[in-house]
Biopython code that builds the backbone (N, CA, C, O; Angstrom):
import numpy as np
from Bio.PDB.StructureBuilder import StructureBuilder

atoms = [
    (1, "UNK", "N", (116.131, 101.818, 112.725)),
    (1, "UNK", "CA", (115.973, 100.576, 111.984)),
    (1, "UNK", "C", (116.969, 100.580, 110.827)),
    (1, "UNK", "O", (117.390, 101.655, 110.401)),
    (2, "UNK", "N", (117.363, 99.406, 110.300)),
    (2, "UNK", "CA", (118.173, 99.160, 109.371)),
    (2, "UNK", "C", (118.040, 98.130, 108.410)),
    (2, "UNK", "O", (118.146, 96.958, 108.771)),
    (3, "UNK", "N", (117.837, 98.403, 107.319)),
    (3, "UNK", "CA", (117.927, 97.691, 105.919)),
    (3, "UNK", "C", (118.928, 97.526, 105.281)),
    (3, "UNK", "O", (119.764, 98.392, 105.026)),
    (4, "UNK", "N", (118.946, 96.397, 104.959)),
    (4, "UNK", "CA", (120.054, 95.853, 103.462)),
    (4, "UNK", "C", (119.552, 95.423, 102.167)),
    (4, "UNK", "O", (118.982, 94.347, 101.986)),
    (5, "UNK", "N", (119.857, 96.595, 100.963)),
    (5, "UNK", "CA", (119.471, 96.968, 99.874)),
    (5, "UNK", "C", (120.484, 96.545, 98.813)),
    (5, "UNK", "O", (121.343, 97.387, 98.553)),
    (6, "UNK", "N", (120.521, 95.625, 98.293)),
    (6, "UNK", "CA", (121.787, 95.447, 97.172)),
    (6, "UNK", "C", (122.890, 95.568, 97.638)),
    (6, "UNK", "O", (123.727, 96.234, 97.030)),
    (7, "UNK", "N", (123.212, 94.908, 98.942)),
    (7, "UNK", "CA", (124.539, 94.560, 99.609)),
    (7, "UNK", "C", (125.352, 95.637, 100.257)),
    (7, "UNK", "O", (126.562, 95.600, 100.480)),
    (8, "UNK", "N", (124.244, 96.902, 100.611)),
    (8, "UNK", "CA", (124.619, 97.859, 101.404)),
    (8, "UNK", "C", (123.477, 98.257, 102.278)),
    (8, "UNK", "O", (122.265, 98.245, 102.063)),
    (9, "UNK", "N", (124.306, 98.678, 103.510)),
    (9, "UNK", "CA", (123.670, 98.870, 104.523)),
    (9, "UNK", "C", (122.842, 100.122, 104.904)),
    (9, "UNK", "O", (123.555, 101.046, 105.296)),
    (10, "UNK", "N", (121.156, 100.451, 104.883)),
    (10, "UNK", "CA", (121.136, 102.009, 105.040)),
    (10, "UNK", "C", (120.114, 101.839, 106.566)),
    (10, "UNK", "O", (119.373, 100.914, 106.898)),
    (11, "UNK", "N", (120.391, 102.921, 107.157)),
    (11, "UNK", "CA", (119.353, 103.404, 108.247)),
    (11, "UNK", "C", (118.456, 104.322, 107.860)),
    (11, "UNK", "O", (118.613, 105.305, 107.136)),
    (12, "UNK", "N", (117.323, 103.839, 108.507)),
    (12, "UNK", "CA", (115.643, 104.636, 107.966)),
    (12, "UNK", "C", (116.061, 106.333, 109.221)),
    (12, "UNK", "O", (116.329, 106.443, 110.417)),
    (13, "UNK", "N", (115.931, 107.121, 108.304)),
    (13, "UNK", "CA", (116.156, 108.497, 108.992)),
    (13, "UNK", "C", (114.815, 108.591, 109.155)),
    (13, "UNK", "O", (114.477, 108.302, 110.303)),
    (14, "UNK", "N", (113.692, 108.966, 108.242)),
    (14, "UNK", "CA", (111.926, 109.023, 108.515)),
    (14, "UNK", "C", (111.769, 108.177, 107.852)),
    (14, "UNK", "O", (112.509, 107.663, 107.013)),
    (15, "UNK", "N", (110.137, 107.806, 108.379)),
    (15, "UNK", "CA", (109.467, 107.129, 107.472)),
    (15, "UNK", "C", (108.109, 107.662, 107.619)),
    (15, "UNK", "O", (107.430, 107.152, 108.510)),
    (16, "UNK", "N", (107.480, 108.786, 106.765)),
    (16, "UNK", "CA", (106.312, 109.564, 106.984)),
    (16, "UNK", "C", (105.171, 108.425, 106.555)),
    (16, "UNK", "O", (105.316, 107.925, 105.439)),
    (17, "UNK", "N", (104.383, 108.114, 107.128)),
    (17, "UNK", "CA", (103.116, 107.388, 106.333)),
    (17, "UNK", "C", (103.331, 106.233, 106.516)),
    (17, "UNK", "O", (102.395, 105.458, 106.316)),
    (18, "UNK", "N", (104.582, 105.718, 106.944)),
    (18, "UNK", "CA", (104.800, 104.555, 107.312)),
    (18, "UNK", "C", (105.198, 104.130, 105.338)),
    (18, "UNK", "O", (104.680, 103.163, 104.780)),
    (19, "UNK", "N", (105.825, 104.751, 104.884)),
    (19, "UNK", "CA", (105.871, 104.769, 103.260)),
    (19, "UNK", "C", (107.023, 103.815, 102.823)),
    (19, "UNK", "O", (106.980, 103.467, 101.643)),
    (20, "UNK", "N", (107.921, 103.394, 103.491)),
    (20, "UNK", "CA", (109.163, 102.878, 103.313)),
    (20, "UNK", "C", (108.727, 101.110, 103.001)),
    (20, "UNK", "O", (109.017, 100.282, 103.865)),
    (21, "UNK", "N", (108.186, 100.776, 102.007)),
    (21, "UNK", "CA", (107.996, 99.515, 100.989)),
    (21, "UNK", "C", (109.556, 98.851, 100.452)),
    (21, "UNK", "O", (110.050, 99.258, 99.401)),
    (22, "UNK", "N", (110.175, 97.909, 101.209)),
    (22, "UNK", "CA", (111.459, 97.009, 101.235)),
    (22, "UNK", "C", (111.357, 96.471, 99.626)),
    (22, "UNK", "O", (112.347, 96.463, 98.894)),
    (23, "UNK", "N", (110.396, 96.152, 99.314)),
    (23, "UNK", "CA", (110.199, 95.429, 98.288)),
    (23, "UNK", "C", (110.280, 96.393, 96.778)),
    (23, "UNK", "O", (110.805, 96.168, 95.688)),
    (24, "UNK", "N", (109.436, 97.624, 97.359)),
    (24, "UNK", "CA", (109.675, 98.656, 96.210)),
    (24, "UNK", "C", (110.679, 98.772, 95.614)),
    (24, "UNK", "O", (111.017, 98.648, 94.437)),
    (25, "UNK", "N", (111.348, 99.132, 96.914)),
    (25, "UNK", "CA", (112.759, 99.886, 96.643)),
    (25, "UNK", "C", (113.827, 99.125, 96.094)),
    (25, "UNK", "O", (114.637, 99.461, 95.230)),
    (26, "UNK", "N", (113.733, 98.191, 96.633)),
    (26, "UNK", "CA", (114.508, 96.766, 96.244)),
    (26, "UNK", "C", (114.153, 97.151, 94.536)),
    (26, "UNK", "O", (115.010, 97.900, 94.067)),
    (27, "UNK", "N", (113.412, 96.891, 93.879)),
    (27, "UNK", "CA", (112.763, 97.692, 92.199)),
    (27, "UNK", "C", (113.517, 98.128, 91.752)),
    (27, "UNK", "O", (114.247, 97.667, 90.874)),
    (28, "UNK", "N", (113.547, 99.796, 92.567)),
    (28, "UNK", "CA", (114.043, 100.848, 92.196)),
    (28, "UNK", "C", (115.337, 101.534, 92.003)),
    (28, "UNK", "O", (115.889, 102.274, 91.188)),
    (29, "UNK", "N", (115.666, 100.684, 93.633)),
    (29, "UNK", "CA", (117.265, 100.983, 93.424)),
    (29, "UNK", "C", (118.307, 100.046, 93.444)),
    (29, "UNK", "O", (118.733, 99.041, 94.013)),
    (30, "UNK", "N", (118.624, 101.299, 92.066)),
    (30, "UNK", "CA", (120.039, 100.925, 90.955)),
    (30, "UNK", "C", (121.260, 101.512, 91.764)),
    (30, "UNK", "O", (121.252, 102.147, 92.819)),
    (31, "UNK", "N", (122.699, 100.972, 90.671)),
    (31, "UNK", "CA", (123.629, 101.307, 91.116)),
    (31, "UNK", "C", (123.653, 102.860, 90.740)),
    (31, "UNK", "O", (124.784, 103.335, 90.637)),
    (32, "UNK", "N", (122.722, 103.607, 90.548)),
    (32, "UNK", "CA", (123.033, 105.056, 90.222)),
    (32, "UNK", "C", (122.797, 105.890, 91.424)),
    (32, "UNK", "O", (122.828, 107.116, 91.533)),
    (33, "UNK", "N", (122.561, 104.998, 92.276)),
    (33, "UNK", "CA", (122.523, 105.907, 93.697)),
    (33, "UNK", "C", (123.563, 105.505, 94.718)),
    (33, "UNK", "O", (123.631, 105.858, 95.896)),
    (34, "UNK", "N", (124.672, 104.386, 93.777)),
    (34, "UNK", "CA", (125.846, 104.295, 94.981)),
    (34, "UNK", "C", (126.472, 105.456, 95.423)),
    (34, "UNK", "O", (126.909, 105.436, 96.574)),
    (35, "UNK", "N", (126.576, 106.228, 94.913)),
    (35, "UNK", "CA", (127.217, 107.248, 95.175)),
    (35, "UNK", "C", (126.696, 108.312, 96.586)),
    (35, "UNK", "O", (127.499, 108.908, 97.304)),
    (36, "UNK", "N", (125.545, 108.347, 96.708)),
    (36, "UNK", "CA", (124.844, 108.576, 97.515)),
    (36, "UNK", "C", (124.500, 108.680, 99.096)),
    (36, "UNK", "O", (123.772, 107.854, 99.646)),
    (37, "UNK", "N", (124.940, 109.489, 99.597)),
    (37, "UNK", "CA", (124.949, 109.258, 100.605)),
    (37, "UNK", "C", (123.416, 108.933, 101.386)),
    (37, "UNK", "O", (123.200, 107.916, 102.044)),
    (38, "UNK", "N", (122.602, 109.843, 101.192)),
    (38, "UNK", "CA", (120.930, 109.647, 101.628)),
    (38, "UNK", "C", (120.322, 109.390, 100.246)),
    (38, "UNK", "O", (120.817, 109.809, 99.199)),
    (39, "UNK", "N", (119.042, 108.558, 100.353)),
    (39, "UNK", "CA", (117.832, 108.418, 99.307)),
    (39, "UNK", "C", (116.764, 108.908, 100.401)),
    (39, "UNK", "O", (116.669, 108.616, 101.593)),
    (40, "UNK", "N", (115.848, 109.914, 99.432)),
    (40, "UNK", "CA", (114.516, 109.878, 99.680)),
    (40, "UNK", "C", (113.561, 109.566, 98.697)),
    (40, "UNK", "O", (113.486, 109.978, 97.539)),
    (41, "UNK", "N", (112.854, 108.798, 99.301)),
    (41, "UNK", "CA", (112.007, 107.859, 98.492)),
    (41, "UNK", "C", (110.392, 108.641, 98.820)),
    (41, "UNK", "O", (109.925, 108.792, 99.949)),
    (42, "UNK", "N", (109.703, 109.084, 97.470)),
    (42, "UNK", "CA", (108.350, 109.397, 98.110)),
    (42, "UNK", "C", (107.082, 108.707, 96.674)),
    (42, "UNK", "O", (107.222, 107.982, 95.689)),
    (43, "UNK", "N", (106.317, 109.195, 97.097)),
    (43, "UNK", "CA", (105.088, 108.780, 96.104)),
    (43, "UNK", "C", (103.767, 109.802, 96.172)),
    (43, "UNK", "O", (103.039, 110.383, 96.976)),
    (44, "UNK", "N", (104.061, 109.531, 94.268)),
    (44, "UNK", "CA", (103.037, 110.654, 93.690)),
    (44, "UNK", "C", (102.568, 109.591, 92.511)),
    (44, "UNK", "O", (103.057, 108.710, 91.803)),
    (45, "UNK", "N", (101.365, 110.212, 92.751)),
    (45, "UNK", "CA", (100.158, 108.866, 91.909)),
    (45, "UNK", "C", (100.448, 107.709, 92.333)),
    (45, "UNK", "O", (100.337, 106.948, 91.373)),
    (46, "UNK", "N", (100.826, 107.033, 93.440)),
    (46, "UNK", "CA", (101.129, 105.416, 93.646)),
    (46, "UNK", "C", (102.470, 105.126, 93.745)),
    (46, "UNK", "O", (102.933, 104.454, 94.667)),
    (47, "UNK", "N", (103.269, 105.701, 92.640)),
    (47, "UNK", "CA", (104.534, 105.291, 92.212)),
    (47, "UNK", "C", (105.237, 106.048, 93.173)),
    (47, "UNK", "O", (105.019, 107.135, 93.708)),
    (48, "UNK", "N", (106.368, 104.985, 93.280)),
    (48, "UNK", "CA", (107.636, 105.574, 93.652)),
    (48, "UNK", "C", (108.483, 106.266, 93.175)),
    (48, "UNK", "O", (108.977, 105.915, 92.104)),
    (49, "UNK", "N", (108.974, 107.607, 93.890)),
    (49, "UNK", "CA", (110.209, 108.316, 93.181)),
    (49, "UNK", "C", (111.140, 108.490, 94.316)),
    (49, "UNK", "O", (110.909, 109.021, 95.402)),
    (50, "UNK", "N", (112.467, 107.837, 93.788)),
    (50, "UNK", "CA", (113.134, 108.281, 94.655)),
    (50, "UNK", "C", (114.362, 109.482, 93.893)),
    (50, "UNK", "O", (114.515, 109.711, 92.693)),
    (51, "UNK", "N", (115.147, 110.127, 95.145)),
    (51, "UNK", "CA", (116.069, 111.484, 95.032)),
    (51, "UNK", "C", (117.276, 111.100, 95.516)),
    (51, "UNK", "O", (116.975, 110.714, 96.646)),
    (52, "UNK", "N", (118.530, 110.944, 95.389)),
    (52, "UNK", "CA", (119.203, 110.594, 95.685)),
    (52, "UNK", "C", (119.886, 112.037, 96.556)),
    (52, "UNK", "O", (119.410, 113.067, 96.078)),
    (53, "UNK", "N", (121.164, 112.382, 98.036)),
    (53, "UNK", "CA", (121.135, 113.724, 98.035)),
    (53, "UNK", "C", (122.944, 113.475, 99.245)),
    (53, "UNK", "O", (123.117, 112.505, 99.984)),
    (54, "UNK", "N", (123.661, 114.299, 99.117)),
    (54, "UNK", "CA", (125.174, 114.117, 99.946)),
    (54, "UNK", "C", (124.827, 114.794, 100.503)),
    (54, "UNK", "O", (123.767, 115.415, 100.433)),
    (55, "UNK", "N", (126.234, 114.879, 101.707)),
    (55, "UNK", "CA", (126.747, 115.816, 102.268)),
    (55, "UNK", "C", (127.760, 116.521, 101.699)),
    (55, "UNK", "O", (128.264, 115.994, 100.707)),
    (56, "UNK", "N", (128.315, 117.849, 102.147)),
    (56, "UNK", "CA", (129.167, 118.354, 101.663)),
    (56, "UNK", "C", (130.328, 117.891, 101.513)),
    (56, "UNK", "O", (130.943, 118.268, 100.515)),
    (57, "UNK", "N", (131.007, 116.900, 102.487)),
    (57, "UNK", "CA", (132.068, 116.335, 102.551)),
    (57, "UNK", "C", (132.166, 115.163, 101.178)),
    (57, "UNK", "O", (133.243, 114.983, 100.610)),
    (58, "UNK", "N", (131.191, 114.594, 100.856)),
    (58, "UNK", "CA", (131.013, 113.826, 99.727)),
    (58, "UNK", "C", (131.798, 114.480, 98.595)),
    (58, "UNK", "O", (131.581, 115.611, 98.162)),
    (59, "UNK", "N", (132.726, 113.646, 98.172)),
    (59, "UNK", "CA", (133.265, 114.049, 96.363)),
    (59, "UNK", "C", (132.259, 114.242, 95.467)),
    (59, "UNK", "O", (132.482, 115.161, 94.678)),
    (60, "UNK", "N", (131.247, 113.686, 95.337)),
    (60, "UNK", "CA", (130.261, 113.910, 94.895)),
    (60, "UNK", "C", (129.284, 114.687, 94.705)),
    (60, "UNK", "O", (128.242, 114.557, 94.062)),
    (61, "UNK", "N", (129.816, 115.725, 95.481)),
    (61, "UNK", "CA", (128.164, 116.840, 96.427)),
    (61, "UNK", "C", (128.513, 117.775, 95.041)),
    (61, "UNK", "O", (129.549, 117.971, 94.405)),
    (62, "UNK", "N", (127.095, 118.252, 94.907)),
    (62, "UNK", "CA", (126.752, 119.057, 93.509)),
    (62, "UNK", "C", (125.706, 119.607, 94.505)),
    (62, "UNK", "O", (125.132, 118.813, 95.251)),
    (63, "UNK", "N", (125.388, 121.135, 94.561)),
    (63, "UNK", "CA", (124.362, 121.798, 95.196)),
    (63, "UNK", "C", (123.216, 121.378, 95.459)),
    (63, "UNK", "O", (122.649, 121.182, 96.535)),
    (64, "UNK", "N", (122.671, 121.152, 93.643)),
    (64, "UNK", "CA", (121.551, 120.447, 93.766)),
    (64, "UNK", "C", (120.870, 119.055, 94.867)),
    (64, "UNK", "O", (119.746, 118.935, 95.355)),
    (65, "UNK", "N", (122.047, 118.191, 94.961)),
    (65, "UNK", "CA", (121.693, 117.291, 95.967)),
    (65, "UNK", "C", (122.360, 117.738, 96.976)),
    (65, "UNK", "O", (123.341, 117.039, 97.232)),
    (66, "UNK", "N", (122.149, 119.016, 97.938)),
    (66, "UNK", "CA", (122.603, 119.653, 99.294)),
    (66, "UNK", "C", (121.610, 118.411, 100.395)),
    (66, "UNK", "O", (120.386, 118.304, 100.466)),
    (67, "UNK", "N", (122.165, 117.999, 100.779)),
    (67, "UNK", "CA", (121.541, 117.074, 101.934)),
    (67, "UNK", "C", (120.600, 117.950, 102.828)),
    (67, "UNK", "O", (119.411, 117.687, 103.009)),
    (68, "UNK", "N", (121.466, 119.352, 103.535)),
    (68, "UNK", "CA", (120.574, 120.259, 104.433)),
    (68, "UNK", "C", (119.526, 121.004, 103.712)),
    (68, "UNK", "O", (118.789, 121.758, 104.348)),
    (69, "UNK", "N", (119.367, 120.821, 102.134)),
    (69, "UNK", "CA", (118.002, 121.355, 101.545)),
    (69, "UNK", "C", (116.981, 120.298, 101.566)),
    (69, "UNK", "O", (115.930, 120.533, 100.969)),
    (70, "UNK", "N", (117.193, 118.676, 102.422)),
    (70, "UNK", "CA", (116.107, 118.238, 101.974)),
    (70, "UNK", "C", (114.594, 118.369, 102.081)),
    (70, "UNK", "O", (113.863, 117.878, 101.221)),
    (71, "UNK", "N", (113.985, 119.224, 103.441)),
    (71, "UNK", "CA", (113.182, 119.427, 103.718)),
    (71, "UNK", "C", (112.149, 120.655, 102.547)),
    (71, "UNK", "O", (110.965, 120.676, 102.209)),
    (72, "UNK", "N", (113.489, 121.641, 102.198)),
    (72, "UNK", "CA", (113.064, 122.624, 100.933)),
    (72, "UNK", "C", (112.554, 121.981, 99.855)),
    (72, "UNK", "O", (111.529, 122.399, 99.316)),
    (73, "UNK", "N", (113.241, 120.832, 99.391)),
    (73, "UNK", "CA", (113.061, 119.901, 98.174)),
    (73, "UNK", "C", (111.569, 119.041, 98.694)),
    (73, "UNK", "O", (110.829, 118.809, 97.738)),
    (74, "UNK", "N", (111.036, 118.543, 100.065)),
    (74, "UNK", "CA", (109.951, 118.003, 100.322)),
    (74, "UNK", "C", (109.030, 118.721, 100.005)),
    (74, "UNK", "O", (108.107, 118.107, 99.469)),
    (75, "UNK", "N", (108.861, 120.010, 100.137)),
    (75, "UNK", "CA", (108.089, 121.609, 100.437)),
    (75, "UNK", "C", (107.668, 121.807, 98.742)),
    (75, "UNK", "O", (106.546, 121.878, 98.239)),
    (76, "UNK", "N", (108.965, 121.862, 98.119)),
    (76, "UNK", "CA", (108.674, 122.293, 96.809)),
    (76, "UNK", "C", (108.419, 121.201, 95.638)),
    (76, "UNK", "O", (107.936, 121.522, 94.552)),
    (77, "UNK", "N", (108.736, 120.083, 95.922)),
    (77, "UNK", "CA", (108.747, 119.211, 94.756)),
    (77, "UNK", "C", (108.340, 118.264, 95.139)),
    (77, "UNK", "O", (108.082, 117.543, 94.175)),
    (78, "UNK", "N", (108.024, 117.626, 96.389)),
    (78, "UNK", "CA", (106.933, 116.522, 96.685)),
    (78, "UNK", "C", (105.699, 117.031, 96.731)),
    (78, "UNK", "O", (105.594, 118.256, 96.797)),
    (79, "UNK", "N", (103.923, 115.792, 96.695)),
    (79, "UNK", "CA", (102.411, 116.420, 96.837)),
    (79, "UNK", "C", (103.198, 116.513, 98.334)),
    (79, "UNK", "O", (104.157, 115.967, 98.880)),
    (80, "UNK", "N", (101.996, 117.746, 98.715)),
    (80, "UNK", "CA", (101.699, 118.344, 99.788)),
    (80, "UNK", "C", (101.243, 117.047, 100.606)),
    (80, "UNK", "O", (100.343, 116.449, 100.017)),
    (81, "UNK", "N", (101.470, 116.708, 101.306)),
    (81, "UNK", "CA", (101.021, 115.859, 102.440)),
    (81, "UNK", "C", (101.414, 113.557, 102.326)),
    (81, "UNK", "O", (101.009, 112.460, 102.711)),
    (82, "UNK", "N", (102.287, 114.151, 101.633)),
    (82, "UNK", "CA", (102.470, 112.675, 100.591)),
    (82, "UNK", "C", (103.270, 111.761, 101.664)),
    (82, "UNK", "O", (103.893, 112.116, 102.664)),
    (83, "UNK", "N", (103.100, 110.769, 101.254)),
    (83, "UNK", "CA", (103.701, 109.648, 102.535)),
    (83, "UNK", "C", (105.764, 109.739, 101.644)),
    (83, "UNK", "O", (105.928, 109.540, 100.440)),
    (84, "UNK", "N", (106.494, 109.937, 102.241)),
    (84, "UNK", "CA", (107.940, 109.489, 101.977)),
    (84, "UNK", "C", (108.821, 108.921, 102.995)),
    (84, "UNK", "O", (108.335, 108.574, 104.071)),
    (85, "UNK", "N", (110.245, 108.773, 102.726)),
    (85, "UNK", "CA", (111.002, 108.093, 103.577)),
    (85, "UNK", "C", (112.233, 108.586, 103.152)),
    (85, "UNK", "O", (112.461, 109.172, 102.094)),
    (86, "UNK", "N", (112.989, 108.316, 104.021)),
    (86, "UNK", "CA", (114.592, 109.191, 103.775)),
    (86, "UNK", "C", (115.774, 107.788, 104.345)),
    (86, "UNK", "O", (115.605, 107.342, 105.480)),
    (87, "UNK", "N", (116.534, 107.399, 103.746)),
    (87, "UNK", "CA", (117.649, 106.484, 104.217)),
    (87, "UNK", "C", (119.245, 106.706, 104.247)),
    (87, "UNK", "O", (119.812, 107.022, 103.201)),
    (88, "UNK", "N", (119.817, 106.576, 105.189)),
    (88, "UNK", "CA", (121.221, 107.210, 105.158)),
    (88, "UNK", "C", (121.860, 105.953, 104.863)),
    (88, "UNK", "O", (121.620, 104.893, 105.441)),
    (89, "UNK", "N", (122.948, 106.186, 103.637)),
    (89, "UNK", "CA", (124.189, 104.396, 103.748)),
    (89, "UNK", "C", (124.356, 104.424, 104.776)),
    (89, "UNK", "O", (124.052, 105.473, 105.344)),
    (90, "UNK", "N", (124.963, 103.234, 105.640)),
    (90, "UNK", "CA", (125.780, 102.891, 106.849)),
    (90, "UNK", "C", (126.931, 102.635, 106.374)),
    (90, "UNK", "O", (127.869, 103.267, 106.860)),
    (91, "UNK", "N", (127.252, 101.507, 105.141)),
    (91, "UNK", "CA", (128.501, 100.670, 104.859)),
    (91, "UNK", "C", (127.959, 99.680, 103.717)),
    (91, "UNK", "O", (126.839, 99.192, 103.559)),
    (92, "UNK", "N", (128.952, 99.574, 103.096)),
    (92, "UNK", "CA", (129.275, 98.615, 101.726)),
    (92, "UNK", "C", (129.162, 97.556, 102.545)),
    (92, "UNK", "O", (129.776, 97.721, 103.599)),
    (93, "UNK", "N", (128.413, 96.184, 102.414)),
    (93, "UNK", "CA", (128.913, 94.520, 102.365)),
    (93, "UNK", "C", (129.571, 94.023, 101.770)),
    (93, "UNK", "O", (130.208, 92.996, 102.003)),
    (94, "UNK", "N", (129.533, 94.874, 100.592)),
    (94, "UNK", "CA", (130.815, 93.759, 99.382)),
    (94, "UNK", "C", (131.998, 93.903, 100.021)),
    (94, "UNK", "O", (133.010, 93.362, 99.574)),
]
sb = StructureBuilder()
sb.init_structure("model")
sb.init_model(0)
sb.init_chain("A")
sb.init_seg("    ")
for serial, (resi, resn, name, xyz) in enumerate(atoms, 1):
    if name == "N":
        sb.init_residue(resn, " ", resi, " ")
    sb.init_atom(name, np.array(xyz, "f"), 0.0, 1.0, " ", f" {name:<3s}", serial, name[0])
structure = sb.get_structure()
């Protein structure tokens, strides 16, 4: 499936819980995640948090957002059993 979020294109990689709220996110995300190659979006107490995370090839890639740690980062820093969602860019519209 595919969404258009502030004039860019992303594909739903998961959507655990069925958690992926168009409208939320639409909220949430700013231009501070253009850079970005994946968002994961999850929720603790209600609210949304999303993580922004590259690949290595990205100019951008800083360890911390290692794309192949995202499952480590679900494990350790999301609740245990919590509904989230993960989205890859496709392409700029502008």
């Amino acid at each position: 499936m595919e969404i258009i979020v502030n004039n860019v294109k992303y594909e739903v990689i998961k959507n655990v819980k069925d958690a992926l709220n168009i409208l939320e996110l639409k909220e949430k995300l700013t231009d501070y995640f253009d850079n970005f190659d994946y968002i994961l979006g999850d929720y603790a107490y209600d609210k949304l948090r999303l993580k922004g995370f590259n690949e290595k090839t990205n100019k951008n890639f800083k360890p911390i957002n290692d794309y192949s740690k995202i499952d480590e980062y679900i494990s350790k820093y999301c609740a245990y059993g919590c509904k989230y969602f993960v989205i890859s860019k496709v392409k700029s519209l502008k």
